[in-house]
C-alpha positions as CSV (number, residue, x, y, z in Angstrom):
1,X,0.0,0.0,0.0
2,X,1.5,3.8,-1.1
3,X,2.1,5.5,2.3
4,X,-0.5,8.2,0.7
5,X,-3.4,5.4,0.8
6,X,-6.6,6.5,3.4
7,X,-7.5,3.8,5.1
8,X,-10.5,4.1,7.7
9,X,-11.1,1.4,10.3
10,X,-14.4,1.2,12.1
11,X,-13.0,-0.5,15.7
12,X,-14.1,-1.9,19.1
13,X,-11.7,-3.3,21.6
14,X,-8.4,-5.6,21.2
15,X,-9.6,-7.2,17.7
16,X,-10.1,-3.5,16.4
17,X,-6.4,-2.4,18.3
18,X,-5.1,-5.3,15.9
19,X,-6.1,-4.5,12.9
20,X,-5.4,-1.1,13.5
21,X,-1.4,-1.3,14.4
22,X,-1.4,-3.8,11.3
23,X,-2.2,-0.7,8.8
24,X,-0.5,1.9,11.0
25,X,2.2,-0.3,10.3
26,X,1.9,-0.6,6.8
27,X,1.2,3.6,5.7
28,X,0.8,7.0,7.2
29,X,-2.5,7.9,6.1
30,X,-4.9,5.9,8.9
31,X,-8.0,6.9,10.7
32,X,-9.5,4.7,13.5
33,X,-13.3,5.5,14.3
34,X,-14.0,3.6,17.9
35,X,-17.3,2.7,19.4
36,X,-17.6,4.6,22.6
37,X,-20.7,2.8,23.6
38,X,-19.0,0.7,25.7
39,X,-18.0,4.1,27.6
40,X,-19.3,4.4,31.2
41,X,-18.6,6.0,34.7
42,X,-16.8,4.3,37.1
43,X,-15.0,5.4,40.3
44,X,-16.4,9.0,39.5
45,X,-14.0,8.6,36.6
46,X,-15.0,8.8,32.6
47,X,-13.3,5.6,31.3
48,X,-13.5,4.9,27.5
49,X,-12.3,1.2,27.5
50,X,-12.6,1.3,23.4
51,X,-10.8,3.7,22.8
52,X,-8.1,3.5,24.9
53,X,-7.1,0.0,24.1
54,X,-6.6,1.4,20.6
55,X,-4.7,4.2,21.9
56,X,-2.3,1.9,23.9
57,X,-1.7,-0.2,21.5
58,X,-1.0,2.0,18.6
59,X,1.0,4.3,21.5
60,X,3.2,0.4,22.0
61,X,2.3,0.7,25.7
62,X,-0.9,-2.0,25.5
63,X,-0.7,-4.9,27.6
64,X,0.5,-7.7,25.9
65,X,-1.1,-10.7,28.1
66,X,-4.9,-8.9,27.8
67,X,-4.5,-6.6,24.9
68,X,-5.9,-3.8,27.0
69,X,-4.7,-1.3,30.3
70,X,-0.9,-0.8,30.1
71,X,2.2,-2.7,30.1
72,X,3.6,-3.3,33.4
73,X,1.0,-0.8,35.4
74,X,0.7,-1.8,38.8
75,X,-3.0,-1.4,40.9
76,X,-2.0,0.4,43.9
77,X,-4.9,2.6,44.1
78,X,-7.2,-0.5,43.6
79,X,-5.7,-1.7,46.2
80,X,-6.0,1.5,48.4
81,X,-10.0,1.5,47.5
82,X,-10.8,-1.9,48.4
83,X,-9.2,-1.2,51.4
84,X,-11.7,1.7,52.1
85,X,-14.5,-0.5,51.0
86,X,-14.8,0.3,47.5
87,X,-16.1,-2.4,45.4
88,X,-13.2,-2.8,43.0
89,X,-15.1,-4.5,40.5
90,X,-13.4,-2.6,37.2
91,X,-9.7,-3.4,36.8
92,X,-8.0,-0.1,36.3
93,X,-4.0,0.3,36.6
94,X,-2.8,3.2,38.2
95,X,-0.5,4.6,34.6
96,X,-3.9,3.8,33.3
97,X,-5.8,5.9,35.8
98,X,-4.0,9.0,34.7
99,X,-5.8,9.1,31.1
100,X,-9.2,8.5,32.9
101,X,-8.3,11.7,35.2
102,X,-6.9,13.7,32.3
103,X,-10.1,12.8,30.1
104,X,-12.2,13.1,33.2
105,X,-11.1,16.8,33.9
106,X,-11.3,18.0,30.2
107,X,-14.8,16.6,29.8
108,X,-15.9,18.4,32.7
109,X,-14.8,21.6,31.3
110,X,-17.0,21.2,28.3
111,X,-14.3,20.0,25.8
112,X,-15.6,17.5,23.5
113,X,-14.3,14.0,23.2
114,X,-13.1,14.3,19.6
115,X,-10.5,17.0,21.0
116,X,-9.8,14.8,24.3
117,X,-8.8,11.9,22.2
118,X,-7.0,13.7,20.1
119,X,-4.7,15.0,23.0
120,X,-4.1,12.4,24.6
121,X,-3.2,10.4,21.3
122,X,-1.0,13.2,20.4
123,X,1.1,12.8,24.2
124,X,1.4,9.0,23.8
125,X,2.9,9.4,20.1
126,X,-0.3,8.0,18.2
127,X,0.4,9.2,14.5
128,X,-3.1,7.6,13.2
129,X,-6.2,9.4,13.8
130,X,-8.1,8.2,16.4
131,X,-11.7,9.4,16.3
132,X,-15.0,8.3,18.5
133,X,-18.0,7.8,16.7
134,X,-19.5,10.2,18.6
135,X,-19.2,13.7,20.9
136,X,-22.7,13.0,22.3
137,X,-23.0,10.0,25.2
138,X,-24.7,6.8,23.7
139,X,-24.7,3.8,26.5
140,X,-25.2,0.6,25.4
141,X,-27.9,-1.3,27.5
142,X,-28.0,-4.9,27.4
143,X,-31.8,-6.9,27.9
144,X,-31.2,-10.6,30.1
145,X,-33.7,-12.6,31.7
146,X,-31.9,-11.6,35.0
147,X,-33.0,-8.0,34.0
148,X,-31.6,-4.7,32.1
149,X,-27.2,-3.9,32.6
150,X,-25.1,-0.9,31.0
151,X,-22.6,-2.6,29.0
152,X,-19.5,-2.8,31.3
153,X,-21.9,-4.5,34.1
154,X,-23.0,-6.9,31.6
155,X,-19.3,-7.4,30.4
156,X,-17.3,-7.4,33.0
157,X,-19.2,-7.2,36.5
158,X,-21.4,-10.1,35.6
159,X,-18.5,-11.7,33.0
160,X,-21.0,-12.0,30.1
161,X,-22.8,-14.9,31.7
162,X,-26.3,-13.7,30.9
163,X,-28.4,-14.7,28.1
164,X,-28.9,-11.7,25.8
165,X,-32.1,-11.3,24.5
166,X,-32.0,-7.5,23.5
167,X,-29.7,-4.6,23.1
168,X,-30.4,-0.7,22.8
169,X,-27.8,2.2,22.2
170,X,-29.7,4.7,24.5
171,X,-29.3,7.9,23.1
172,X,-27.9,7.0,19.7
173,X,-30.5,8.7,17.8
174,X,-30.1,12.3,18.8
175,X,-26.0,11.6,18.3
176,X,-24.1,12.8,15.4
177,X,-21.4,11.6,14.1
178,X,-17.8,13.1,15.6
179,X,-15.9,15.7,13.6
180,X,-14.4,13.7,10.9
181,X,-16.0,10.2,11.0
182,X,-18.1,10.9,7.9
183,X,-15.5,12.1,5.8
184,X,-13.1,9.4,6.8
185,X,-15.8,6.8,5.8
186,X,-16.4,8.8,2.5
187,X,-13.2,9.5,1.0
188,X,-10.7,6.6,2.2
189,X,-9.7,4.6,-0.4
190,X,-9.8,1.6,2.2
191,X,-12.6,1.0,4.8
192,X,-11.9,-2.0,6.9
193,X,-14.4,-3.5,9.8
194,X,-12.2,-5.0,12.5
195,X,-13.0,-8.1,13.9
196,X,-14.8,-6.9,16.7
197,X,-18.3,-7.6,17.3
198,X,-20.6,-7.1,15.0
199,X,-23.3,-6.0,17.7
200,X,-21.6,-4.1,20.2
201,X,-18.8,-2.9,18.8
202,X,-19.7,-1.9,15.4
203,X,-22.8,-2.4,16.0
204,X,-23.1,1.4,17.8
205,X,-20.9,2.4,15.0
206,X,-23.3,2.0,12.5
207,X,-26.0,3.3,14.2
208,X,-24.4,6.8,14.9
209,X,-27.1,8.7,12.2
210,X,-25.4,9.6,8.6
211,X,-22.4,6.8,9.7
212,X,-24.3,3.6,8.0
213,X,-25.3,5.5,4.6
214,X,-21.4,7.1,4.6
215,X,-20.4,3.3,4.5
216,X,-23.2,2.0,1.9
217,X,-22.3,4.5,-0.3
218,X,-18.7,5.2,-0.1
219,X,-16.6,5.0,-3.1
220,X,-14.0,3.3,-1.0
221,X,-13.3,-0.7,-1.2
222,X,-14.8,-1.9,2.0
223,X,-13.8,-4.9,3.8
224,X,-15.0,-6.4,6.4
225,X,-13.5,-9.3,8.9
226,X,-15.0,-12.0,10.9
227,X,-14.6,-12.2,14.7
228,X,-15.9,-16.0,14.7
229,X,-13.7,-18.7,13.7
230,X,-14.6,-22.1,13.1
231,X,-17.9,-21.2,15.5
232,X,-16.1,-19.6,18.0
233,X,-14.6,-16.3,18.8
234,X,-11.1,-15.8,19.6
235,X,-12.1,-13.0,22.7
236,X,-15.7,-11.7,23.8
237,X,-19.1,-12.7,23.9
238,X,-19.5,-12.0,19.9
239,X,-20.3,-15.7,19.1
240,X,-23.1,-16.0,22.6
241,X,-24.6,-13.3,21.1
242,X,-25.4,-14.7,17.7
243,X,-26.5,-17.5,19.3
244,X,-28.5,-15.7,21.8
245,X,-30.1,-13.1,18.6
246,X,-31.2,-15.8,16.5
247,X,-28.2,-16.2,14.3
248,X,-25.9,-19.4,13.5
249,X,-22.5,-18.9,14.7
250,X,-20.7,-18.6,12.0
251,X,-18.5,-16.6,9.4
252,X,-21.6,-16.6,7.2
253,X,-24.0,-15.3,9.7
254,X,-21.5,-12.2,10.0
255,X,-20.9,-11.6,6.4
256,X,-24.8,-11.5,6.4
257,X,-25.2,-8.8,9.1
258,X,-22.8,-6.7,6.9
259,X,-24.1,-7.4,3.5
260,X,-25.2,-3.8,1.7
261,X,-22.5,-2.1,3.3
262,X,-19.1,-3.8,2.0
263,X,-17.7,-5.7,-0.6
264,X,-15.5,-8.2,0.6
265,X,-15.1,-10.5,3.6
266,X,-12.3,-12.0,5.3
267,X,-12.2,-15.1,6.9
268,X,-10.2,-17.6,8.3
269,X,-8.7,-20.2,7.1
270,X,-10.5,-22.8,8.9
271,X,-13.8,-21.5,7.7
272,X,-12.6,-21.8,3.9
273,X,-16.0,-24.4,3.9
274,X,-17.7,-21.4,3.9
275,X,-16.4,-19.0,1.3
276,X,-19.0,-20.2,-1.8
277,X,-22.4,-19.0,0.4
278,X,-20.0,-15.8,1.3
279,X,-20.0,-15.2,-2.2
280,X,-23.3,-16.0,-2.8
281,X,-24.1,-13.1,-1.3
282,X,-22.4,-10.9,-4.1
283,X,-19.2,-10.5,-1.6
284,X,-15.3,-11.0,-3.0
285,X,-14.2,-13.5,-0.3
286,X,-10.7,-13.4,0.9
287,X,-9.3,-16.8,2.8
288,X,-6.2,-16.8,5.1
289,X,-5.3,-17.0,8.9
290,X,-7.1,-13.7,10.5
291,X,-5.3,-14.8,14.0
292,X,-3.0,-11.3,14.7
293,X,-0.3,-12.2,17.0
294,X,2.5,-9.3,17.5
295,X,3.3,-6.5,15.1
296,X,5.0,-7.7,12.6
297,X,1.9,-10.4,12.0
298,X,-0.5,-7.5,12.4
299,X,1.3,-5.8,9.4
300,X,0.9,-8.8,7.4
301,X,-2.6,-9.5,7.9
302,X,-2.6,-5.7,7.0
303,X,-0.6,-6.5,3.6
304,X,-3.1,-9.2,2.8
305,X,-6.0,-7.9,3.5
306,X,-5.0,-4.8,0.6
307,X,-3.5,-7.8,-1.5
308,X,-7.3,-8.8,-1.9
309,X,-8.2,-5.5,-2.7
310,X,-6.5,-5.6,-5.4
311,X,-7.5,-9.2,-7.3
């Protein structure tokens, strides 16, 4: 890929962080757009665990056993706040609790996120623009039989346990789209969909008004990548939840939520069974081993994801 190429990703968590070091890696011209419905208030502090896991890891300071929080941070003032009583149910490092305080303080003073991110990125080294999807708050709310959670209760309080039966992006309709989102989806030459889920990562994405028509008509070649291999997903409750919402669990029941909007999916290897209903759907099908490991195998899953772009 010519440094000069614009390439988009639309990102969620460590599957979107991957993909996104793999073309930072490969050109200069790269704009993240990150779901920040995921975002939510915890310890009276504005945390953002999307975006910041992109951050990190584009910054080289992610976490390499979890993908997310910061390499070698230690949890002293976790361990302070139990000690006071505090329910310490949200794992946050005390490097990492510096961004939450910085983002925490700015937000307060009316700045928007857009500019917040774009700080902080800046500070850490982040050459790629990282954008939300969104200035305005949108909170994804997740329907169980045990009752309705925000997203990171759900996720992480209750460990994704629940059967989902519903989700809503409270607030998502009066949002509009961060400065910049639309025109990166517009006028990349590349749009790649991580692998993140389909539902609650992009999912919110999509849903951000003007954001899904950007996409379905963009001149750009748009690719999208499955999170589920071989009926399972490599991290996350993204194959529970096409289970739980009616849908096989499959490489094929993905390329089917995103049919309309792209041209061409990636998937495994291990799912190559799969490719002739992929393409059945009027998709360009592109067949090779979506695990990312380090950097250097981000960049080539990068490499060969533009290779297929150009068959």
């Amino acid at each position: 890929m010519p440094e000069s190429t614009p390439v988009t990703v639309l990102a969620g968590g460590v599957g979107g962080a991957k993909l996104a070091e793999g073309f930072a890696r490969v050109g200069d011209d790269l704009t993240v757009v990150v779901n920040t419905a995921d975002d939510a208030q915890v310890y009276g502090l504005s945390i953002s665990p999307d975006l910041d896991t992109v951050m990190y890891t584009l910054a080289g300071i992610a976490n390499p056993d979890t993908g997310w929080g910061i390499a070698g941070d230690t949890v002293a003032v976790l361990d302070q706040l139990r000690r006071l009583g505090q329910d310490t149910w949200f794992t946050l490092g005390d490097a990492d609790l510096a961004t939450h305080v910085f983002r925490s303080d700015r937000l307060r003073r009316g700045v928007p996120l857009s500019m917040v991110t774009a700080d902080l990125a800046a500070a850490l080294g982040v050459r790629a623009r990282l954008v939300p999807m969104t200035d305005d708050p949108v909170a994804t709310l997740v329907d169980t039989p045990a009752g309705r959670f925000g997203f990171q209760e759900y996720f992480v309080a209750r460990r994704h346990a629940d059967t989902v039966t519903a989700l809503t992006f409270d607030g998502v309709a009066d949002s509009r789209p961060a400065p910049g989102v639309l025109e990166a989806v517009r006028d990349a030459d590349v749009v790649a969909i991580a692998p993140s889920n389909p539902f609650v990562s992009v999912g919110p994405i999509l849903a951000v008004p003007g954001v899904r028509d950007a996409l379905a008509t963009s001149g750009a070649w748009r690719v999208a990548v499955s999170p589920v291999i071989a009926g399972a997903a490599l991290k996350g409750p993204a194959a529970q939840m096409l289970a739980d919402l009616g849908h096989e669990v499959s490489a094929l029941a993905v390329a089917r939520l995103y049919a309309g909007l792209i041209d061409a999916m990636c998937i495994d290897e291990r799912d190559r069974d799969l490719a002739p209903a992929i393409a059945d759907l009027g998709l360009q099908v592109i067949v090779t081993n979506t695990v990312m490991g380090d950097g250097p195998d981000r960049e080539r899953f990068a490499r060969e994801l533009l290779t297929g772009r150009d068959r």
